[in-house]
C-alpha positions as CSV (number, residue, x, y, z in Angstrom):
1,X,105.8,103.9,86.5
2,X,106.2,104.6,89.9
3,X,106.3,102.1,93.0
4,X,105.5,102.7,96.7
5,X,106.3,100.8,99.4
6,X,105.2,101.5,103.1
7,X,106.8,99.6,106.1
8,X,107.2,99.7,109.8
9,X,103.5,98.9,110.6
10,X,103.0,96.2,113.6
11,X,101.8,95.5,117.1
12,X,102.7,98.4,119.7
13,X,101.1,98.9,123.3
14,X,99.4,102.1,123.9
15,X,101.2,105.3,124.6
16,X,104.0,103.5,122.3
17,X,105.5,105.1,119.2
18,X,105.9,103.5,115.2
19,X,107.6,105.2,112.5
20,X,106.2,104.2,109.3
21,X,108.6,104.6,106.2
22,X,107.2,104.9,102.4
23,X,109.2,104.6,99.7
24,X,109.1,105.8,95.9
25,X,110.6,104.8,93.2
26,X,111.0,104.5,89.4
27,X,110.4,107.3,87.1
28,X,110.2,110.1,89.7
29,X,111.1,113.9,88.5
30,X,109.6,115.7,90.9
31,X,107.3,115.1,94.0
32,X,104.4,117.1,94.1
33,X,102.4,116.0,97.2
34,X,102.7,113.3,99.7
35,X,100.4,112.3,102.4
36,X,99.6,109.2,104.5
37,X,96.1,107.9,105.0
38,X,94.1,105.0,107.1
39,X,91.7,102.9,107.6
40,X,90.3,101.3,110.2
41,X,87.8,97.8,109.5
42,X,84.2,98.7,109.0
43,X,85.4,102.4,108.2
44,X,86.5,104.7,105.5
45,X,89.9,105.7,104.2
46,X,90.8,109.1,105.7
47,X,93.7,111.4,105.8
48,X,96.1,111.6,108.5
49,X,98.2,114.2,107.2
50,X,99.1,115.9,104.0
51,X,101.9,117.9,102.7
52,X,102.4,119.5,99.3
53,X,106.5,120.0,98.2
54,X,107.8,123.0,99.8
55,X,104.5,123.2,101.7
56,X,103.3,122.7,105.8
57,X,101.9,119.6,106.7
58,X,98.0,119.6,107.7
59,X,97.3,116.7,109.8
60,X,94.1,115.2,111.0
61,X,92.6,116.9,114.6
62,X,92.5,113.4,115.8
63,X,96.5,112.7,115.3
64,X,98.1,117.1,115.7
65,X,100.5,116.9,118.3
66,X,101.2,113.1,118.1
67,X,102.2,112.5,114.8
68,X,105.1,113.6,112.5
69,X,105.5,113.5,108.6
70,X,108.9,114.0,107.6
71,X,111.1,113.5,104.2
72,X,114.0,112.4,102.8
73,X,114.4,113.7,99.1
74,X,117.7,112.3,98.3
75,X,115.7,108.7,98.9
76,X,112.4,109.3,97.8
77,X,111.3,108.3,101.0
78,X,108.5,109.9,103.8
79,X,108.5,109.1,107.2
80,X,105.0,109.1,109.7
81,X,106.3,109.3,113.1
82,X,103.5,107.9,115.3
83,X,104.2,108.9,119.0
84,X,101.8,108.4,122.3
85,X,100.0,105.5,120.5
86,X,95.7,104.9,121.2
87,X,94.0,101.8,120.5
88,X,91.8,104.1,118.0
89,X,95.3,104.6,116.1
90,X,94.5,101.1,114.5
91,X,94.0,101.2,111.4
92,X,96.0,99.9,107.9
93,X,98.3,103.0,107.2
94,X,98.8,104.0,103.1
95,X,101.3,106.2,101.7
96,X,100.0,108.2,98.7
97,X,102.8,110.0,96.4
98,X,102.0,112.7,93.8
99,X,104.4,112.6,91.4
100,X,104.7,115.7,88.8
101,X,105.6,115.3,85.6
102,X,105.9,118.5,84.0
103,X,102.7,120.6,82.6
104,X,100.3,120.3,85.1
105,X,100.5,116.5,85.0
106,X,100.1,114.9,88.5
107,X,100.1,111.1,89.0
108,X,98.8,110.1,92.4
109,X,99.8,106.6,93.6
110,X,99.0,104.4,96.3
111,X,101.2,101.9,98.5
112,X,100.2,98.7,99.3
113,X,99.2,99.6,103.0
114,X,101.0,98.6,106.3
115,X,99.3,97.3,109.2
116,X,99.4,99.5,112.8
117,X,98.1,97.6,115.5
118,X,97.5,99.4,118.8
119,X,96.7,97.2,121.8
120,X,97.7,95.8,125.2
């Protein structure tokens, strides 16, 4: 089993930055894919940016230029760093971890979501 915690959400003013942090752990071999996703009330989830291991990041039109994913493989851990902040930016932020297990065998899992609250 594999757990994921995000964290960093909160309240910033516009043209702020966050840096979001999501963490995996438990029975991890090898990470596959990693991407952070949002949603905003009233709204579907969507992708903000995705990266497979080894791979370039593709990141939503509405966030290129503004946002950053990064990694950390010695702690399991993948960074969003949100820069020049909009109010549209709000949203609850999830961290989605695609963990390989050999074969073909790709377990996606979910965090618990992290609030990102964009307002004056």
């Amino acid at each position: 089993q594999v757990q994921v915690v995000e964290s960093g959400g909160g309240l910033v003013q516009p043209g702020g930055s966050l840096r979001l942090s999501c963490a995996a752990s438990g029975s991890i071999y090898r990470i596959n894919d990693m991407g952070w996703y949002r949603q905003a009330p009233g709204k579907k989830r969507e992708l903000v940016v995705h990266m497979a291991d080894g791979g370039s990041p593709h990141y939503a039109d509405s966030v290129k230029g503004r946002f950053t994913i990064s990694r950390d493989n010695a702690k399991n851990t993948v960074y969003l760093q949100m820069d020049s902040l909009k109010p549209e930016d709000t949203a609850v932020y999830y961290c989605n971890i695609g963990v390989d297990y050999g074969l073909a065998n790709v377990q996606q899992y979910w965090g618990q979501g992290t609030q990102v609250t964009v307002s004056s």
